[in-house]
C-alpha beads as a LAMMPS data file, in Angstrom:
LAMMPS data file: protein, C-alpha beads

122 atoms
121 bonds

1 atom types
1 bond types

-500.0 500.0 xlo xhi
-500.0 500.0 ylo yhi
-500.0 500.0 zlo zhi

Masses

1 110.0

Atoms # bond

1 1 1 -288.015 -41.569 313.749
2 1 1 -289.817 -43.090 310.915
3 1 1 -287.716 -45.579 308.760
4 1 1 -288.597 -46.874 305.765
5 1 1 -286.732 -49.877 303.691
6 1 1 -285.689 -47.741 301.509
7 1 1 -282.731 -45.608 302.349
8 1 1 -283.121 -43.080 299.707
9 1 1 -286.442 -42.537 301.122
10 1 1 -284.860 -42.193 304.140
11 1 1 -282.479 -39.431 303.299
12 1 1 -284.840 -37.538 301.447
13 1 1 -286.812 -37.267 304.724
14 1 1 -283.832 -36.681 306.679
15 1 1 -282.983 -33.901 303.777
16 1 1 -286.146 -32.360 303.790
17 1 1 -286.053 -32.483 308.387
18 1 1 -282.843 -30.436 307.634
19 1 1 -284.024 -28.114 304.940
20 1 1 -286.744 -26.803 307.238
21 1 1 -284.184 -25.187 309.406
22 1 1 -281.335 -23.754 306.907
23 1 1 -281.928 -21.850 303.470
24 1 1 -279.382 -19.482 301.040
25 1 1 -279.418 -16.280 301.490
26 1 1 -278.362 -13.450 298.946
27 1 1 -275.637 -13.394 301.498
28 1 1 -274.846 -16.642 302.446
29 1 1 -276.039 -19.111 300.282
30 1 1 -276.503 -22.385 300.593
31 1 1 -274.214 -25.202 299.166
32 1 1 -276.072 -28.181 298.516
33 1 1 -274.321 -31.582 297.640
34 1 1 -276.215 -34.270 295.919
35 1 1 -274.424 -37.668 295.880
36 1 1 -274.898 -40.634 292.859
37 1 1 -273.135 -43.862 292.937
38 1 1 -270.724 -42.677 290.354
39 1 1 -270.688 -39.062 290.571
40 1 1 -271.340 -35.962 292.848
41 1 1 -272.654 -32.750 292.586
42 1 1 -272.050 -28.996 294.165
43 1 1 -274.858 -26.040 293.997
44 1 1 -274.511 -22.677 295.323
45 1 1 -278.170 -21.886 296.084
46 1 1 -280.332 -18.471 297.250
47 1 1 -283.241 -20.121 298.243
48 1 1 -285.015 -16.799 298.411
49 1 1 -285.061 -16.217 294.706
50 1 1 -284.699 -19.947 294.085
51 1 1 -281.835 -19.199 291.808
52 1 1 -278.676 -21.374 291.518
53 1 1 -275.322 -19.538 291.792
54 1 1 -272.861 -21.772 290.672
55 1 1 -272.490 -25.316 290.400
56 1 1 -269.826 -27.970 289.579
57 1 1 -269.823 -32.099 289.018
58 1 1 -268.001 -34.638 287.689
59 1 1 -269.970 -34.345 284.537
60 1 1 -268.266 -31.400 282.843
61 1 1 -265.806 -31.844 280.287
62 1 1 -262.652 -29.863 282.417
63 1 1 -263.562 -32.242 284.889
64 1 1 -263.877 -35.353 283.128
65 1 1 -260.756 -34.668 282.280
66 1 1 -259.037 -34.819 285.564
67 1 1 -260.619 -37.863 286.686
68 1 1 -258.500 -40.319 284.734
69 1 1 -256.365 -41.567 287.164
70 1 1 -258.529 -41.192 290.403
71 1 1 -260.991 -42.355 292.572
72 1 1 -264.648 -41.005 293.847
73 1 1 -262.521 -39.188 296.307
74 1 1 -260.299 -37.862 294.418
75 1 1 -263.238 -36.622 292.106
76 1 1 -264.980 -34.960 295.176
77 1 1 -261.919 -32.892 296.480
78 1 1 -261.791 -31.896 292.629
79 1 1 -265.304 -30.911 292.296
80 1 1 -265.228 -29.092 296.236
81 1 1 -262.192 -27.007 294.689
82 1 1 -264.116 -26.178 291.917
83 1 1 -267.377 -24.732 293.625
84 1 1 -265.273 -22.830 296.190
85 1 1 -263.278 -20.936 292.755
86 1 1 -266.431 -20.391 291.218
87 1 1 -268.064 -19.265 294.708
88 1 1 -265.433 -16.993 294.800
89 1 1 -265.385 -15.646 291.428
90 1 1 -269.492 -15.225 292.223
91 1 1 -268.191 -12.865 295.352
92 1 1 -269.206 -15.306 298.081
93 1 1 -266.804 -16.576 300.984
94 1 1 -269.494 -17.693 303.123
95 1 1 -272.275 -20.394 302.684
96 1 1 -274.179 -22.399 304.705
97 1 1 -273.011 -26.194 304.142
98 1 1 -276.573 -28.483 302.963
99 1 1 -275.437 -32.121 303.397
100 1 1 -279.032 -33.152 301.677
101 1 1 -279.066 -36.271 304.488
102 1 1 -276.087 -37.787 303.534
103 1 1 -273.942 -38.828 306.487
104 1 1 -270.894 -36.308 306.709
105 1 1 -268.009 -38.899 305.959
106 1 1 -266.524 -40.467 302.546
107 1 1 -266.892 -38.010 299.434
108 1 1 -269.215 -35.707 301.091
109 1 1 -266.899 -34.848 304.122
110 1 1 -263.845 -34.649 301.382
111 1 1 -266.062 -31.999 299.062
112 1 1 -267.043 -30.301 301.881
113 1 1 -262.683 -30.217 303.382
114 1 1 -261.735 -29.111 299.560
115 1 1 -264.119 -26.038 300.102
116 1 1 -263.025 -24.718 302.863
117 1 1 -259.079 -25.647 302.098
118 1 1 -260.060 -23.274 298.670
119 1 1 -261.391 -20.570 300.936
120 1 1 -265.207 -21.479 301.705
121 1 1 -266.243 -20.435 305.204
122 1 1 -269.321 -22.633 306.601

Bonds

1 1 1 2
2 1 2 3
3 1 3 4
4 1 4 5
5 1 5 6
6 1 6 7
7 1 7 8
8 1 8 9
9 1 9 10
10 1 10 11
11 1 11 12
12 1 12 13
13 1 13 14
14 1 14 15
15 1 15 16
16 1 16 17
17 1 17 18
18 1 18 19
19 1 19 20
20 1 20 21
21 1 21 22
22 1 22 23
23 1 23 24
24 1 24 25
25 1 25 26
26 1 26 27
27 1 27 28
28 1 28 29
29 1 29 30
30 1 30 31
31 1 31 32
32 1 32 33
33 1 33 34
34 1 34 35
35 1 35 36
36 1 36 37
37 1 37 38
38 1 38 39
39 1 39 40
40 1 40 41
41 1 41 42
42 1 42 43
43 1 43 44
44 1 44 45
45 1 45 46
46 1 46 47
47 1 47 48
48 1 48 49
49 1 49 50
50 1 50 51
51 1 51 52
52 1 52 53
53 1 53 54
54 1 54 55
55 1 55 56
56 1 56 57
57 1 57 58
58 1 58 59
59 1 59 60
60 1 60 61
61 1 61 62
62 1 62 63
63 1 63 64
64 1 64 65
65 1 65 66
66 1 66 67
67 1 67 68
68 1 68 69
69 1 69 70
70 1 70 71
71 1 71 72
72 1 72 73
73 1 73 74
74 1 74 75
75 1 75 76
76 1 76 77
77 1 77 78
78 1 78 79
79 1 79 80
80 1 80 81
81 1 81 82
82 1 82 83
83 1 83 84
84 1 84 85
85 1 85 86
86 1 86 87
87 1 87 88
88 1 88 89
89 1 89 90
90 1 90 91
91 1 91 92
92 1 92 93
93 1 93 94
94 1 94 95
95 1 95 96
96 1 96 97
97 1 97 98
98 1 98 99
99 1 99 100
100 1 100 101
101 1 101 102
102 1 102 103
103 1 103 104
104 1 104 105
105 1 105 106
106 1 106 107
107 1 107 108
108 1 108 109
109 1 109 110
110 1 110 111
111 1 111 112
112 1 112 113
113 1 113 114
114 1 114 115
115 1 115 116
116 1 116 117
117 1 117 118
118 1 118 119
119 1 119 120
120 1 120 121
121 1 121 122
């Protein structure tokens, strides 16, 4: 495997390794989390259109809200709970779970345990 110094650049070529195998379907779309250092991000995706379904982040006002008195965990099981009600309220119960490179533990493994616990099958 190819590293660079840069570990951005490094998940971005992990991400794009792992996008060559899964895509969204019409059917089962993808959900795609992207990760910041102070906030995350949620994306219901049909890659076949190239259309985003429904998203949800710790940038919207209902959420900013709720975030008062927690933690970037805390703000990731708020934001999974979030995409699996909109998901849901889209008509999807099943998606196909797009880590974008990011090592499944810490705020991505907690979005991804908030989905599912709000009825997300992946």
């Amino acid at each position: 495997m190819f590293k660079t110094n840069d570990r951005n650049a490094d998940r971005k070529m992990r991400h794009a390794r792992v996008r060559k195998k899964i895509s969204g379907t019409p059917e089962m779309p993808r959900l795609c989390v992207y990760r910041s250092l102070n906030n995350i991000y949620a994306q219901l995706i049909d890659d076949t259109k190239g259309v985003t379904l429904a998203s949800a982040s710790t940038q919207e006002k209902d959420v900013l809200a709720q975030l008062k008195d927690t933690d970037k965990k805390g703000a990731a099981k708020i934001v999974g709970k979030l995409i699996a009600e909109r998901a849901s309220e889209a008509g999807y119960k099943k998606v196909v779970f797009d880590r974008a490179g990011y090592v499944y533990t810490g705020r991505v493994a907690v979005l991804a345990d908030s989905a599912r616990e709000a009825g997300l099958q992946f």
